[in-house]
N, C-alpha and C positions, 0 to 999 in steps of 0.2 A: 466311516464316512458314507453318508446315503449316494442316492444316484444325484440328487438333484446338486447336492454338494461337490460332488465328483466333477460330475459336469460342468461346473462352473470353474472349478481345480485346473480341470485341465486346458478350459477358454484362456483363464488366465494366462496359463504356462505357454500356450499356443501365441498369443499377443505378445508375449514380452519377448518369444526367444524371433520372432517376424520382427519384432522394434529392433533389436539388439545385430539381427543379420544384416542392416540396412539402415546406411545413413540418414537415410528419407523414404518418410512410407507414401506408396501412390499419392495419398492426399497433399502431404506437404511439397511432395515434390512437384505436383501441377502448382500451388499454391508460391514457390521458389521461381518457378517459371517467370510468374506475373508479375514478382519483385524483382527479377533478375530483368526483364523486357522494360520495366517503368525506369529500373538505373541506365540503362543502355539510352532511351531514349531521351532521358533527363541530361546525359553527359553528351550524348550529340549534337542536343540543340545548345547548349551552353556555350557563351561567350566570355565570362568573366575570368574563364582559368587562365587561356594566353594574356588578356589583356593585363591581369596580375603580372605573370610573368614578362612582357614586355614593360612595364611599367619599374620593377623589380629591378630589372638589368639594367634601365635608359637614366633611372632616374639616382638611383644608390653606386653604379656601376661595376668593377669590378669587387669581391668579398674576402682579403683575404684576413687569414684568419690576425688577430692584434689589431686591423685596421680600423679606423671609423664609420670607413664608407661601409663596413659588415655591420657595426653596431647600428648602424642607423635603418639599415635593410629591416636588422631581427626586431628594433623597435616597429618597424612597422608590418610586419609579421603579426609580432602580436596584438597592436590594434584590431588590424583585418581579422583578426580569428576572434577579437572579443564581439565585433560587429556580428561576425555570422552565428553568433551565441554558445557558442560553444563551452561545456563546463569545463571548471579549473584550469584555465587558460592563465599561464604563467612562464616568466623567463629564467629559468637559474643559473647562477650562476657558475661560470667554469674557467680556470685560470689558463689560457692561452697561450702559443709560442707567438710572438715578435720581431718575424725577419723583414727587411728593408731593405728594397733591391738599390734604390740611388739611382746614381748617374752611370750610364756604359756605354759601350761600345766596342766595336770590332773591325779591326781594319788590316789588311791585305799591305804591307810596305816593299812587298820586292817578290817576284822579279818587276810588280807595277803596283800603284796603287788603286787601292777599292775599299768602297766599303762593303761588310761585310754584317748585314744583319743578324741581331745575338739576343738571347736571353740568358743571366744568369740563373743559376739552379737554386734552386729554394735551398736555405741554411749554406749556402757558399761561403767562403769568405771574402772582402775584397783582395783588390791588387795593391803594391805601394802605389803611393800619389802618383806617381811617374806612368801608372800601368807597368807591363811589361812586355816588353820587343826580345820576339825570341822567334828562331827559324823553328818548324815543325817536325815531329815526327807521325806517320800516319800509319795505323794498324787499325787490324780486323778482329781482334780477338785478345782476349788477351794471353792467350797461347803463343801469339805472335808478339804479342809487347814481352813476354819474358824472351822470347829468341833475341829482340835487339835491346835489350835492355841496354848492353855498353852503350848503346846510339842516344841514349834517354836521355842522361842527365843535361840539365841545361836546357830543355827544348820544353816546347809545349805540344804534351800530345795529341792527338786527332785520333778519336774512335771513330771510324769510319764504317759504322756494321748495315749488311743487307737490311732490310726490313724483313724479319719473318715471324713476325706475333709481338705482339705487344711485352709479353713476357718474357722472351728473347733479345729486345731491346732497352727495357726499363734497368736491366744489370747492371750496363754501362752510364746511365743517369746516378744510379743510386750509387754506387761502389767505383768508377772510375778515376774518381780523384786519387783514391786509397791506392789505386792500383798502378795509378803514375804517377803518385809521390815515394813510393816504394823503390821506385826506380830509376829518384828522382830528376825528375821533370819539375817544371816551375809553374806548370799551369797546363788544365787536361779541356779538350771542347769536345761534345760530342753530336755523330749527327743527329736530328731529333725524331724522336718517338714518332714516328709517323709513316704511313705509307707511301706518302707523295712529300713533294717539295715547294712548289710554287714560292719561295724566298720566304716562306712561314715559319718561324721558330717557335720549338715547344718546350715550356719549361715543367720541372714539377721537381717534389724532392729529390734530395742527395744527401745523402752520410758522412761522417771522416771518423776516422779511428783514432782512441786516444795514444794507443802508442806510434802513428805515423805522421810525417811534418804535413797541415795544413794548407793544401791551394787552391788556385780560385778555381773554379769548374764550371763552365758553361755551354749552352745547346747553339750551334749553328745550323743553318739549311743546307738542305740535300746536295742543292746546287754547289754549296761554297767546300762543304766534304768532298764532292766528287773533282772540286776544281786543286782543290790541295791536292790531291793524290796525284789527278795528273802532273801538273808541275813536281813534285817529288819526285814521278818515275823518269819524269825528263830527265833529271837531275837539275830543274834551276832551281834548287834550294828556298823553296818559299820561305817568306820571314812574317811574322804578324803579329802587330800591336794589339792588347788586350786590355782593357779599364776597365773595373771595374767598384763602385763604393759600397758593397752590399754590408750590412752591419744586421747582427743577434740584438735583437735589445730585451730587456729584463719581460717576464711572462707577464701578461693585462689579464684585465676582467672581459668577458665575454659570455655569451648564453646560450643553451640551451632551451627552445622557445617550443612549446605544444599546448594542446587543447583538446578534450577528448570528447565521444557521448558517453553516459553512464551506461552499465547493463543492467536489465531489468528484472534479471532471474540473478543473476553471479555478478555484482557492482564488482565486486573485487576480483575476479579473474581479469586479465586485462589482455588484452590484441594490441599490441604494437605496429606504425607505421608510420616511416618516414624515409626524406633524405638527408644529402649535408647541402647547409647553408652552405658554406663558406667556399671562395673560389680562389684562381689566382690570379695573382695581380694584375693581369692583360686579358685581353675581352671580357665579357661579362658574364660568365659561366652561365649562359644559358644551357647546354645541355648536361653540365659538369659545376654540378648538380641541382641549378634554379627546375627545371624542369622536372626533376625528380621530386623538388620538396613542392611543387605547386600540385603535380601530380597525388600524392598521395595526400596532402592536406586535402584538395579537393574531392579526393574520393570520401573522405570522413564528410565534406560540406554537403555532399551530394545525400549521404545517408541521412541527413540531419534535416535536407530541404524537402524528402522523401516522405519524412515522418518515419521513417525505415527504423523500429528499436530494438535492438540486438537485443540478445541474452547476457552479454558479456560486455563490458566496458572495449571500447576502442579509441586510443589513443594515439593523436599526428604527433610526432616529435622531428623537428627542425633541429637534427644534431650540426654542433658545431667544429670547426677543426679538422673535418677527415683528412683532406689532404697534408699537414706537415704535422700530424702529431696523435692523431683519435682521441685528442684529450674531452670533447665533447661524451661520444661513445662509451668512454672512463666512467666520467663523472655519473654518467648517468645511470650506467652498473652500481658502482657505490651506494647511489643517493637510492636507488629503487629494487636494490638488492632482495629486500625483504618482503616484496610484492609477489604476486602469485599472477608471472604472466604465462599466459597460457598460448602466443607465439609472437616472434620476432619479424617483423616483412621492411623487407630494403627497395627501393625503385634507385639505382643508379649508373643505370644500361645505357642511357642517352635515348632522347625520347625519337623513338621510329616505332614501327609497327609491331605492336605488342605480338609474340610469337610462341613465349614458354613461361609458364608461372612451375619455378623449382621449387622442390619443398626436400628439406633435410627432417628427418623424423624415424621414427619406431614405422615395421611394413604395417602395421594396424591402422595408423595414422595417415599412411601413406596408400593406403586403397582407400582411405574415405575422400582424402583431397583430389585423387584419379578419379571421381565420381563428379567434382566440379566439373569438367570437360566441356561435359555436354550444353553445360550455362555459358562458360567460358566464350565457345566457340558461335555463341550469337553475337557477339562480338566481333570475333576476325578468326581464323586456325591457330587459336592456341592451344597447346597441349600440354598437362601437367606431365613435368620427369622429376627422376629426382638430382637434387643438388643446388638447392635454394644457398642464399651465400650473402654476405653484407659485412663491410668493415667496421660502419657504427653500431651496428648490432651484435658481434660476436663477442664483444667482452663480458655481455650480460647473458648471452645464449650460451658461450662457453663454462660459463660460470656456474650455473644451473641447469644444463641441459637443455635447455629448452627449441621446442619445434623453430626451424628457421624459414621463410618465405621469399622470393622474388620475384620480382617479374623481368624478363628478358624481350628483348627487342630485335628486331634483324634492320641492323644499320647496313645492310648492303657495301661493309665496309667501311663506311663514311663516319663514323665514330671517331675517329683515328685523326681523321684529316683534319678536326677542330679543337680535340683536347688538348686542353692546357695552352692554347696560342690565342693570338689576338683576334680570330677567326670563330672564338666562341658566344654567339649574338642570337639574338630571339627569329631572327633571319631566316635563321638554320630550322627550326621549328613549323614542323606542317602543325597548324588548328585543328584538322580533323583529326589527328595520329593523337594529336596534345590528350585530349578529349577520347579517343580509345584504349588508349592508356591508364586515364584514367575510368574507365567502365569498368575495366577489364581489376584493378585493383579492389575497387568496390567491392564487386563479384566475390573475389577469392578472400578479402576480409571480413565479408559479412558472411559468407559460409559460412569458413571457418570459425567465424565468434560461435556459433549456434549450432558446430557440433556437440552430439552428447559427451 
């Protein structure tokens, strides 16, 4: 090898192992800058993203999953995404659970009358015709429902638990019918998911086990738990009427609705983003998850009104069903199995002030996305950690391994006080947080398309 060959040998080698140490070399990275400042300033000044989603909630209302008032939302999902041109913009299909809450109610017969505002729990069953009139038994735990269990049979229990996380609370939703028909009771109410009271009841799913007898199950307010208990400890024997009509019916058709941009170096690697359509049947799931799917669609809208063209294909998907079933999240494992995606991103934090983009990944992977930071953070203090996470994404991430992404928000609490009750409205939604939220997804999905 001469000198002059040499010397060019080792320029080479000098460049590649500089490319290879670094995400972004000086130039790109001033260059990252100036696309990362035009999405920030392109999502600030936007108005059409609330407007969608007030539009979304007011006009389709509640989403849940088998209803019409969803089907008719995702058809108009995907007009709106054929408008803003998006390629292969299409609905698939996915076969759906079909609960139907009916007619109900809750009412207080002794030692007075009241009414007692109630939701039943997703996949409940109803009551007989009659409802059912039965005095209460009220426990904290179910450590304490087996101590009285002799007291059980015949009554209808009251989970009466403190509020302390969300995950602490959701047990007795999900599993407390099982655990006071076991010992049997005729029907189990629990206080609802939430940190406050205000006469708000929250629903969301519940389970029953095939080998234990079948009861109705539903959420009361803080107020009416903490009023049962009193009267119990009094000893005046509270008594309360329960009705309920909730029926299963056979699985529908439903969609899965996205629109992607192509990439222009790797079409076929592909960056996943989305939320769930679907909500429950009381308010209008504006932060649970309307905001989440306006949010990430628009961050793809924004790259596309940008002129912004990735290396990599990026794909919005409007999963369906999170709530009573991930059968959306399923299908779409299945159907896109064989695709070659190269990460998964969730938004379904409740939209406040974007605070942490997680990322589950290989540490190689995970120091190049701690390199977004500094873009991030033109936006608001957000900081990349790890532990990115998503319910409609994990069937396909689990399945493949694949990189998982999120974004987190700091609801100051307030997330709580809306999910899953009639309390969830476009209301609840700051414009400018809407609109930060989404910058802030942009940002970390068009990084990440355009790492090496």
């Amino acid at each position: 090898m001469n000198g002059l060959r040499y010397t060019t040998f080792i320029l080479i080698i000098a460049i590649m192992l500089t490319h290879n140490n670094s995400s972004f070399s000086a130039d790109t990275q001033k260059n990252y800058k100036s696309i990362v400042q035009s999405i920030i300033d392109k999502a600030l000044s936007d108005s059409v993203a609330y407007q969608r989603l007030e539009y979304m909630c007011d006009t389709y209302g509640p989403r849940l999953s088998g209803s019409d008032n969803l089907n008719k939302a995702l058809m108009w999902i995907k007009g709106e995404m054929q408008k803003d041109g998006f390629a292969n913009v299409k609905a698939e299909e996915v076969y759906v659970p079909h609960w139907v809450r009916g007619n109900e109610w809750c009412k207080l017969v002794s030692p007075r009358e009241a009414k007692m505002p109630m939701l039943g729990l997703g996949g409940s069953i109803a009551t007989p015709k009659d409802g059912i009139t039965a005095p209460v038994l009220v426990v904290h735990s179910y450590e304490e429902l087996e101590k009285k269990a002799n007291e059980a049979k015949g009554k209808i229990v009251v989970f009466n638990k403190d509020w302390l996380g969300y995950g602490d609370a959701v047990q007795f939703r999900t599993h407390g019918a099982e655990k006071a028909a076991k010992v049997g009771a005729v029907a189990s109410l629990i206080r609802s998911c939430s940190p406050i009271g205000m006469q708000n009841p929250h629903t969301g799913m519940m389970v029953y086990s095939d080998t234990i007898p079948k009861i109705p199950h539903a959420a009361i307010t803080h107020e009416d738990a903490l009023l049962l208990e009193r009267l119990e400890a009094r000893g005046q024997n509270p008594v309360v009427h329960l009705y309920m009509e909730a029926q299963t019916l056979p699985d529908v058709i439903s969609y899965n609705v996205m629109g992607e941009i192509r990439g222009t170096e790797k079409p076929d690697e592909i960056v996943v983003l989305g939320g769930h359509s679907d909500s429950w049947d009381v308010g209008t799931g504006a932060d649970d998850d309307g905001g989440g799917c306006i949010a990430t669609w628009h961050a793809l809208k924004l790259l596309k009104e940008l002129g912004i063209k990735p290396k990599r294909t990026i794909r919005a998907v409007m999963f369906v069903n999170e709530e009573n079933g991930v059968k959306g999240g399923k299908a779409y494992a299945d159907k896109h199995k064989d695709e070659k995606h190269h990460l998964m991103f969730e938004f379904d934090s409740g939209v406040f002030t974007p605070e942490v983009i997680g990322f589950s990944g290989n540490d190689t992977l995970m120091e190049k996305v701690k390199g977004f930071e500094k873009y991030l953070q033109m936006v608001d203090s957000i900081n990349v950690t790890k532990g990115g996470w998503g319910v409609d994404i994990s069937p396909l991430a689990r399945l493949d391994n694949i990189p998982v992404m999120s974004l987190g928000t700091n609801d100051e609490g307030k997330y709580f006080w809306y999910h899953h009750s009639p309390a969830d409205t476009p209301d609840k939604i700051d414009r400018v947080v809407l609109n930060k939220c989404i910058a802030a997804i942009a940002i970390a999905v068009y990084l990440y398309s355009e790492l090496d």
